[in-house]
C-alpha positions in Angstrom: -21.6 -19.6 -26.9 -20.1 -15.9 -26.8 -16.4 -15.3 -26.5 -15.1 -13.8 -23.2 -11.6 -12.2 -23.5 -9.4 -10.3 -21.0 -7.8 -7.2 -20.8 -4.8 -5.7 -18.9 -1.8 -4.3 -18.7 1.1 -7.0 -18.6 1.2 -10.6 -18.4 4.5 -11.2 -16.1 5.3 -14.1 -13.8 4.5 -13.2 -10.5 2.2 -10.3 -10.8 -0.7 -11.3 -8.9 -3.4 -9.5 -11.4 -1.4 -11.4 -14.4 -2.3 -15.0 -12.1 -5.6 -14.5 -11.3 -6.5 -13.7 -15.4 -4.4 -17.1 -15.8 -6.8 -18.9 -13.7 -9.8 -17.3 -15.5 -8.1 -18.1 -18.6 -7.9 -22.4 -17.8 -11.3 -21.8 -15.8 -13.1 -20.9 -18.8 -11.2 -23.1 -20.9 -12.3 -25.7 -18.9 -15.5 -25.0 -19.4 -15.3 -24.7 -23.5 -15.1 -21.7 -23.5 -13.6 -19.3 -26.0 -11.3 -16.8 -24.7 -8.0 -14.9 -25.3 -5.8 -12.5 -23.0 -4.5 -9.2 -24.8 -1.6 -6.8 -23.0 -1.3 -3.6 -23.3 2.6 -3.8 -23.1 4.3 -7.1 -24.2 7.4 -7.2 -22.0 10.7 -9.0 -22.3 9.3 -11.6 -19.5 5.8 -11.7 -21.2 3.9 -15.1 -19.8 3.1 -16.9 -23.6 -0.6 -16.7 -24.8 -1.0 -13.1 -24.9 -1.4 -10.5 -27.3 -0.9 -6.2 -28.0 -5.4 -5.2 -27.1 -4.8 -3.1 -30.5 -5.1 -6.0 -32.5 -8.6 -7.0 -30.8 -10.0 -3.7 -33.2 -9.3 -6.1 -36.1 -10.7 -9.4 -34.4 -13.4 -8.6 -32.4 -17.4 -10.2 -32.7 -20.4 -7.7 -31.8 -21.5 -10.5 -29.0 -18.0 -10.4 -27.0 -17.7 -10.0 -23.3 -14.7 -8.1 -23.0 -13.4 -8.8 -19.4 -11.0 -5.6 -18.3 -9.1 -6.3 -15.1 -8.4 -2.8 -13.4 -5.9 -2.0 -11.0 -3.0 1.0 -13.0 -3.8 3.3 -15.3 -3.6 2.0 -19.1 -4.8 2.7 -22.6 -6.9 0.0 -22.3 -9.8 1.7 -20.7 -9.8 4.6 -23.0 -9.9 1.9 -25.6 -12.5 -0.2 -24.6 -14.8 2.7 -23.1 -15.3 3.7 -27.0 -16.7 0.2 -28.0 -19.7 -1.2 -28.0 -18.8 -5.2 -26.7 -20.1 -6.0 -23.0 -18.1 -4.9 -20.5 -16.7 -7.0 -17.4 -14.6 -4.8 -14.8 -12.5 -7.2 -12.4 -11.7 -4.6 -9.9 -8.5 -5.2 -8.1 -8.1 -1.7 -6.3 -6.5 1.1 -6.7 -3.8 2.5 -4.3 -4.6 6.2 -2.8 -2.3 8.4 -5.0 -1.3 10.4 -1.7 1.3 6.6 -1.1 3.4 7.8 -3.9 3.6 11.9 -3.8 6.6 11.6 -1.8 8.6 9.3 -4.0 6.9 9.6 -7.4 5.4 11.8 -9.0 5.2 10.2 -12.1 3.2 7.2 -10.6 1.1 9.6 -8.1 -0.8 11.2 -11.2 -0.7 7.9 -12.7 -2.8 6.4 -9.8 -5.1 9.9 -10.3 -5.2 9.0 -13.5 -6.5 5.1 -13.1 -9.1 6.7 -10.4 -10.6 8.3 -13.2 -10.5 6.1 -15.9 -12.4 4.1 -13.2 -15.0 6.5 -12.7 -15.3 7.1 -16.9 -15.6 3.5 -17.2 -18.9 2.8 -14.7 -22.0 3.7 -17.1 -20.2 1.7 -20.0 -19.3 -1.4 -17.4 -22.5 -4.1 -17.9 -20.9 -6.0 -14.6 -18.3 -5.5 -12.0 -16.6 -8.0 -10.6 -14.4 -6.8 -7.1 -12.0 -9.6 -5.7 -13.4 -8.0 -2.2 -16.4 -6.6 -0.6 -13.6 -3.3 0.2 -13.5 -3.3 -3.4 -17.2 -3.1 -4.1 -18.0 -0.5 -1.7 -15.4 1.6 -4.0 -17.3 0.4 -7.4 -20.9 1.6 -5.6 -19.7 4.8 -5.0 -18.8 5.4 -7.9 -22.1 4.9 -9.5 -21.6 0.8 -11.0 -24.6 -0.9 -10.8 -24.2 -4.5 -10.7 -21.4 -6.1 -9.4 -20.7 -9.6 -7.7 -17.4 -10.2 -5.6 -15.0 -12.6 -6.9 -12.4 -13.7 -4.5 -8.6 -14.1 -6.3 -8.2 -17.1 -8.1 -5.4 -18.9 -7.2 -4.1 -22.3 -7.7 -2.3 -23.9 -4.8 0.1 -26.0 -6.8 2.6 -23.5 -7.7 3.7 -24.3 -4.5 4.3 -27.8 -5.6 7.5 -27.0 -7.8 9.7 -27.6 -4.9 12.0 -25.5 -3.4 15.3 -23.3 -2.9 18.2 -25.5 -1.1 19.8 -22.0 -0.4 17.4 -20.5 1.0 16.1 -23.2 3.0 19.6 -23.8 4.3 19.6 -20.0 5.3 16.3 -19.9 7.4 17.3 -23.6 9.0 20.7 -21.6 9.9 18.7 -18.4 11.5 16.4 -21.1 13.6 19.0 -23.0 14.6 20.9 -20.1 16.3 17.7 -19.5 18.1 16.5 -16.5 15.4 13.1 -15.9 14.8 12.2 -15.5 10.9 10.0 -12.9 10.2 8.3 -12.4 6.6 6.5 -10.2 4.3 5.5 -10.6 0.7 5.1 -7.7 -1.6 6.2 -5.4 -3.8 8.3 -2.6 -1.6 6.0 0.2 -2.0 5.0 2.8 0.6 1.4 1.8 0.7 2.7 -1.7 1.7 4.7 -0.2 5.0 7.9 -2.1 4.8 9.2 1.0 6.8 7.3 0.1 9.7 8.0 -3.4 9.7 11.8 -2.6 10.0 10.5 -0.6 12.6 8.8 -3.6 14.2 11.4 -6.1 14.2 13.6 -3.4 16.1 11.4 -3.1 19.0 10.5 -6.8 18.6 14.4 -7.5 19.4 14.8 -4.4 21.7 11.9 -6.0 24.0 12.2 -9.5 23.7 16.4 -9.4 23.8 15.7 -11.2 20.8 18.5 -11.5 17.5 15.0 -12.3 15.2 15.2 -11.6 11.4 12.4 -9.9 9.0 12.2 -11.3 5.5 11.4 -8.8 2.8 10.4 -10.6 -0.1 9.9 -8.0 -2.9 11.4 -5.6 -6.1 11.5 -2.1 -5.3 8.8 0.4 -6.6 11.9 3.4 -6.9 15.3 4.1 -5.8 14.3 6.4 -3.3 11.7 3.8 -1.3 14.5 1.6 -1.5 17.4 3.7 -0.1 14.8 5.0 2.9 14.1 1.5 4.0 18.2 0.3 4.1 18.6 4.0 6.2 16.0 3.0 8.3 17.0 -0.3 9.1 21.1 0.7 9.4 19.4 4.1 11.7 17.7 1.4 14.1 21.2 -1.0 13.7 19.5 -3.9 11.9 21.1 -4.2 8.8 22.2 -7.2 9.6 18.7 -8.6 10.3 16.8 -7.3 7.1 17.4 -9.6 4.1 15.7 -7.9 0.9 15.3 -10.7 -1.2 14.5 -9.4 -4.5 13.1 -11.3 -7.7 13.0 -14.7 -6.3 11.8 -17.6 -8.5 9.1 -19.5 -7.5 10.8 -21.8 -5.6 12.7 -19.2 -3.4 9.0 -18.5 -2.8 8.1 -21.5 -1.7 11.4 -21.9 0.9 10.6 -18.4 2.5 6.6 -19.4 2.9 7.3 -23.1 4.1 10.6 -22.1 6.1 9.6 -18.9 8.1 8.0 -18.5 11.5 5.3 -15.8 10.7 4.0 -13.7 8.0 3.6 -10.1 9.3 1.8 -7.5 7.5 1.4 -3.8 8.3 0.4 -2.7 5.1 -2.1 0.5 4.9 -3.5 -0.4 2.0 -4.7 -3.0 0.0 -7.7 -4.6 -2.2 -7.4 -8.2 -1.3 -3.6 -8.9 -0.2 -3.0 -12.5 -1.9 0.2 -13.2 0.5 -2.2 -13.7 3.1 -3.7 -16.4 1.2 -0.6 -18.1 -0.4 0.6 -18.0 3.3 -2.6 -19.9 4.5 -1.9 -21.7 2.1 1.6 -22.8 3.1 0.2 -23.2 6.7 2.7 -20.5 7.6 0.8 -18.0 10.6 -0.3 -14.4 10.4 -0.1 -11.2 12.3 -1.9 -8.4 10.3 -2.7 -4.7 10.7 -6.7 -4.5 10.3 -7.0 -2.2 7.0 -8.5 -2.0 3.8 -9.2 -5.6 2.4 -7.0 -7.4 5.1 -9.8 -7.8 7.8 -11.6 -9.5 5.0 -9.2 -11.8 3.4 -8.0 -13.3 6.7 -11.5 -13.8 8.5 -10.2 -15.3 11.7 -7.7 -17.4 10.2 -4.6 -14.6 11.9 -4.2 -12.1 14.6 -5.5 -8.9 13.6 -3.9 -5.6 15.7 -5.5 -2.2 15.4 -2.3 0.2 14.9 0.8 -0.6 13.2 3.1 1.5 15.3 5.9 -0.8 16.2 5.5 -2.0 19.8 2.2 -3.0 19.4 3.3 -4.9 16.3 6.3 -6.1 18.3 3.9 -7.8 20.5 1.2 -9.4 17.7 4.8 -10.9 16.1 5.6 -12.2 20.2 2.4 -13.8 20.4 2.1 -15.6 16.5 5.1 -17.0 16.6 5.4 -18.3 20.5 2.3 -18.9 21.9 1.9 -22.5 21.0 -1.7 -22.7 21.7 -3.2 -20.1 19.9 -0.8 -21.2 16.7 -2.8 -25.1 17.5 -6.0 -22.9 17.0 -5.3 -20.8 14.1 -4.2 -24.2 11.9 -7.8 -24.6 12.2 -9.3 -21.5 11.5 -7.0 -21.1 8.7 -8.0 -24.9 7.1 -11.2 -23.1 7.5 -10.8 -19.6 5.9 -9.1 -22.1 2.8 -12.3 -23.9 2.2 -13.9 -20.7 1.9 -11.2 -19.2 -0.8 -10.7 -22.3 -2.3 -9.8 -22.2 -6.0 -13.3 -24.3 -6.5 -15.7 -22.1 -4.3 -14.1 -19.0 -6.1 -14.3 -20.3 -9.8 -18.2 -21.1 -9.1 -18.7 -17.5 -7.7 -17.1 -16.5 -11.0 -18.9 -18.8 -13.1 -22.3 -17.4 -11.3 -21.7 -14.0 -11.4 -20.8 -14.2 -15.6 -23.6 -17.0 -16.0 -26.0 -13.8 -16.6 -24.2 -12.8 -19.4 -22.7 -16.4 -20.7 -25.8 -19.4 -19.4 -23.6 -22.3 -20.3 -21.5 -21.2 -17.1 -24.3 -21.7 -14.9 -23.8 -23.0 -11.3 -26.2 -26.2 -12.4 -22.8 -27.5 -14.8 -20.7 -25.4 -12.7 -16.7 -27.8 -12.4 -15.4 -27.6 -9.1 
């Protein structure tokens, strides 16, 4: 039985590429399968179980599958496209440098830089492995050859840790004043829009004489994102009604999930978007602009709008958080769109798609 190890950049609690390597990691220990995760930074924060990729030169077996999950630039990929091992990319998508030019230069050429280690990396990669079909397109282009998608792995019950009695109390205050609450999940980044969803809730409340609050859940990608969003919310006077919350613990998570009316998303850009998913998961409603990956992940489990200019977002958040009926429908749509992202139906599609390379994982022994 050969070894299959994984590769990336950090291991860090709530990094969503660090997760779904966690859930490979248990899936194929599960299966007895040998298998180690190595970092190319170990951080302050570093999840246990992982180790510095420069000591793999010094531990490695000729019959490995090296599993390299690709989403920043790192010295990783210039590592591993001068070995010999089988290659596994899990493509998670690069963001379009052109998001960052205005903020960051420094992470622009980064991004430029991750593109092409991406490109280098195709005639040395054996199999890809895109969490979407958005992401596979990309891979094809590029010249891969085979690749199978692989939906994020992810494991309801953190979820199950219970949850913030502050913030609980805090969105049971805002509904009981008659306030809507609004929320988004994600890093604040520019590809991510958090701009225009400040934007949104303004005209939301404008139109609909409404006092409704937008949850940013998120850490900052730079100072200068930052300070733009907390001008553009005091600019369109709703200071008061944007709550950055900022490195919340897992079970602030779960409060702003389980307590909120609606998940809104506006973001231009993105490979799979797992806050869709963990918000399916906490049966919480979604309005979404229809780009990149986002179409995909939610199926018909949401509202998707075609433009993320603010009144026609304004009226996607009227319509998913007060039309009672259409909420009744999407509960089943979205119990739906869960069966089909299920942490079981994804694991088998991972277990068949490395089964070429590994037999004993094939879909015949395959653990739900």
């Amino acid at each position: 039985m050969r070894r299959i190890l994984q590769f990336l950049p950090s291991l860090v609690p709530g990094d969503a590429t660090g997760m779904h390597a966690l859930m490979i990691r248990e899936s194929l220990e599960a299966r007895g399968i040998e298998t180690k995760i190595y970092v190319e930074e170990v951080k302050r924060d570093q999840i246990a179980g992982a180790t510095r990729f420069t000591n793999y030169a010094k531990e490695n077996r000729p019959d490995d599958i090296v599993i390299y999950h690709l989403a920043a630039p790192s010295a990783i990929a210039d590592f591993l496209s001068s070995r010999s091992e089988t290659l596994v990319i899990v493509y998670h998508n690069i963001t379009p440098a052109h998001f960052f030019e205005p903020w960051d230069q420094v992470a622009a050429t980064g991004q430029i830089w991750a593109r092409a280690q991406l490109s280098r990396l195709a005639p040395r990669t054996t199999l890809g492995i895109p969490v979407s079909r958005y992401n596979q397109e990309e891979l094809i282009e590029l010249g891969y050859g085979k690749s199978e998608v692989v939906p994020i792995l992810l494991d309801p019950s953190i979820f199950a840790f219970g949850s913030d009695p502050k913030v609980d109390g805090m969105l049971q205050e805002n509904a009981k004043h008659g306030r809507t609450n609004f929320l988004f999940v994600g890093r604040l980044v520019p590809n991510k829009a958090q701009h225009k969803l400040i934007a949104a809730l303004s005209a939301y409340n404008t139109i609909y004489s409404e006092d409704a609050v937008m949850h940013l859940v998120g850490r900052p990608f730079s100072r200068e994102y930052f300070r733009l969003l907390v001008d553009v919310a005091k600019g369109l006077g709703v200071s008061e009604q944007v709550n950055f919350a900022m490195g919340v613990s897992p079970q602030e998570l779960a409060s702003y999930y389980r307590g909120s009316d609606s998940l809104i998303c506006l973001s231009e850009h993105e490979g799979f978007c797992v806050p869709l998913l963990e918000a399916m998961h906490n049966r919480l409603h979604i309005a979404a602009y229809r780009s990149s990956a986002i179409a995909e992940t939610l199926g018909d489990a949401g509202i998707l709008i075609s433009e993320n200019d603010p009144v026609t977002a304004a009226v996607a958040m009227r319509r998913i958080s007060k039309d009672l009926d259409l909420r009744i429908q999407l509960d089943s749509r979205m119990a739906k769109r869960l069966e089909e992202l299920s942490l079981a139906a994804s694991r088998r599609k991972l277990f068949n798609a490395l089964s070429e390379l590994e037999p004993s994982l094939n879909d015949l022994g395959a653990a739900s």
